[in-house]
Every structure is written in structure tokens, then in C-alpha cells.
C-alpha positions in Angstrom: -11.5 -11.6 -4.1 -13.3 -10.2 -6.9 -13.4 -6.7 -5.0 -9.9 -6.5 -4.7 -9.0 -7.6 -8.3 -11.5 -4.6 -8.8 -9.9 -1.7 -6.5 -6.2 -2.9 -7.8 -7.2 -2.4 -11.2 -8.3 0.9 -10.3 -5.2 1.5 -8.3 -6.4 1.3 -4.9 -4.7 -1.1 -2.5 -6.5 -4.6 -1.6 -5.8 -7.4 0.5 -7.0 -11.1 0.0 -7.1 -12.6 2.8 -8.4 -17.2 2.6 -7.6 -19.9 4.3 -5.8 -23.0 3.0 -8.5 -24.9 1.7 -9.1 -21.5 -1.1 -5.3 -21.3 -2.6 -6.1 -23.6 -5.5 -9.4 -21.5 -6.3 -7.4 -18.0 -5.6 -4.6 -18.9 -7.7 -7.1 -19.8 -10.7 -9.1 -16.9 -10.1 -6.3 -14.4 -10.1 -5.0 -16.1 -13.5 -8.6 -15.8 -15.0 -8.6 -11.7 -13.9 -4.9 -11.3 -15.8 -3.3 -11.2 -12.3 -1.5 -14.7 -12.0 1.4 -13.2 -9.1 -1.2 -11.1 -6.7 -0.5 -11.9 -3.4 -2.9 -13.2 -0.7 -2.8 -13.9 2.8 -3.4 -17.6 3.5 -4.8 -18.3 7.3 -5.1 -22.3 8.5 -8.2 -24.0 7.6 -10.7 -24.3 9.3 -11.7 -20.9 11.4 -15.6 -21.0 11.4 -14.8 -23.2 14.5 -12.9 -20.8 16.4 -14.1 -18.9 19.1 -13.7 -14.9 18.9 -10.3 -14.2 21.1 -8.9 -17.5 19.3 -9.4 -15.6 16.0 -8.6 -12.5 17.0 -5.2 -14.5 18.3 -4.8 -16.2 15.1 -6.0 -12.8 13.3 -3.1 -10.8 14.9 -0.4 -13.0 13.6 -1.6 -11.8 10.1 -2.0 -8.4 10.6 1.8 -7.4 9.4 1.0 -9.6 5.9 -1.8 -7.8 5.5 -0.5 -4.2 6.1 2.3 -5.3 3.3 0.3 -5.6 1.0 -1.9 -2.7 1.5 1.5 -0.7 1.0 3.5 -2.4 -1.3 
């Protein structure tokens, strides 16, 4: 998160991407940085339990979120 918040200050594009458990400690993050309305793609918590074509399912379902805010 702190990356991004980094390459948007410097004008280049970044995606967050968490999962639900992480909004709370996004949202005060992004305040802290002077950024209290970035976006950031939320995915359902857990994932470190999925196997890799079930994330790579649930992954794909994201990809348009992401790609919007790369080019917004």
C-alpha cells in the first residue's frame, strides 16, 4: 500500500488490491498519507487457503477493478 501511495504521488498509476479483513487498516492508512478517497480493490477474506486455479478464478473476477484504476 505504501508503494502505491508512493507511485501516485509521483503520478504513476497503482492499484491496492486487500482482502476484507484490511479495509479498516487501508482506509486509516490512506487518511494518514493525505489520500482519504483512493480506491482499492477488496477480494473475500481469507485466500491463503485457496488453491492456485481457485485464485486465479477468484483473481479473474477482479481483473476489470483493477485495470480501472490503473486508468482512471
Amino acid at each position: 500500500m505504501h508503494d502505491t501511495i508512493a507511485f501516485e504521488q509521483r503520478g504513476i498509476p497503482g492499484a491496492v488490491i486487500i482482502t476484507q479483513a484490511f479495509t479498516k487498516a487501508a482506509e486509516f492508512q490512506f487518511r494518514a498519507k493525505g489520500m482519504p478517497t483512493h480506491p482499492y480493490v477488496v477480494l473475500p477474506h481469507p485466500i491463503s487457503n485457496l488453491s492456485t486455479p481457485d485464485m486465479q478464478t477468484l483473481t479473474a473476477q477482479y481483473v476489470a477493478q483493477v485495470v480501472r484504476h490503473l486508468t482512471a
